[in-house]
C-alpha positions as CSV (number, residue, x, y, z in Angstrom):
1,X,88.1,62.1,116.5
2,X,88.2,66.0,115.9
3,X,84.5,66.2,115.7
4,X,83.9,64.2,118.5
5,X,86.4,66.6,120.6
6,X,84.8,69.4,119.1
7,X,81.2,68.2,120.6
8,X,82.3,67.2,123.7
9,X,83.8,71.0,123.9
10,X,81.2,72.8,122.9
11,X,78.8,70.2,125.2
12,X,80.9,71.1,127.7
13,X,81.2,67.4,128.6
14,X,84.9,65.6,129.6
15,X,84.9,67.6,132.5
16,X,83.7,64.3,134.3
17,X,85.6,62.8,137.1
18,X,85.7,58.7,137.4
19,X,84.9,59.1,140.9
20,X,80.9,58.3,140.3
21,X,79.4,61.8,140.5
22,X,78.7,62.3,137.2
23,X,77.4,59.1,137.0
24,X,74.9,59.8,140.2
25,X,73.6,63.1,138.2
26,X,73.6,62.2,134.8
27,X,70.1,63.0,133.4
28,X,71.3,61.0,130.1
29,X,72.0,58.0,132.6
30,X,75.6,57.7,131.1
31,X,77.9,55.2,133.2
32,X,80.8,56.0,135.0
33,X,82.4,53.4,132.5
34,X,81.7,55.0,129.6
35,X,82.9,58.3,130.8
36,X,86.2,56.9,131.5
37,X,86.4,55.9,128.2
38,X,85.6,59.3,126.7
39,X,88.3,60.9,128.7
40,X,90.7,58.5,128.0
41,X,89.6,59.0,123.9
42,X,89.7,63.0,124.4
43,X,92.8,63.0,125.5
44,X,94.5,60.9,123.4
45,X,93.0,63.2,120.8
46,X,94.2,66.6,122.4
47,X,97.7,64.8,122.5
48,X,97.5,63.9,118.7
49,X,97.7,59.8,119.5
50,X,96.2,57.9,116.7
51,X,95.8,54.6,116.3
């Protein structure tokens, strides 16, 4: 989980909305759906939630 916060950091990536304009720009093609999921994992991460 650290490492992956630590890419998405330096990647400057998790600044994604879920409002589908990341989606509409991505040059990766990533979904909005996926992107949720990220954000909800980084944050849980930040906060120190484990499973």
């Amino acid at each position: 989980m650290r490492a992956m916060t630590r890419a998405m950091t330096e990647e400057g990536f998790g600044n994604c909305g879920n409002h589908y304009e990341c989606e509409a720009v991505c040059p990766k093609g990533i979904s909005v759906r996926f992107i949720a999921k990220l954000n909800r994992e980084f944050l849980k991460a930040l906060l120190g939630f484990r499973k």
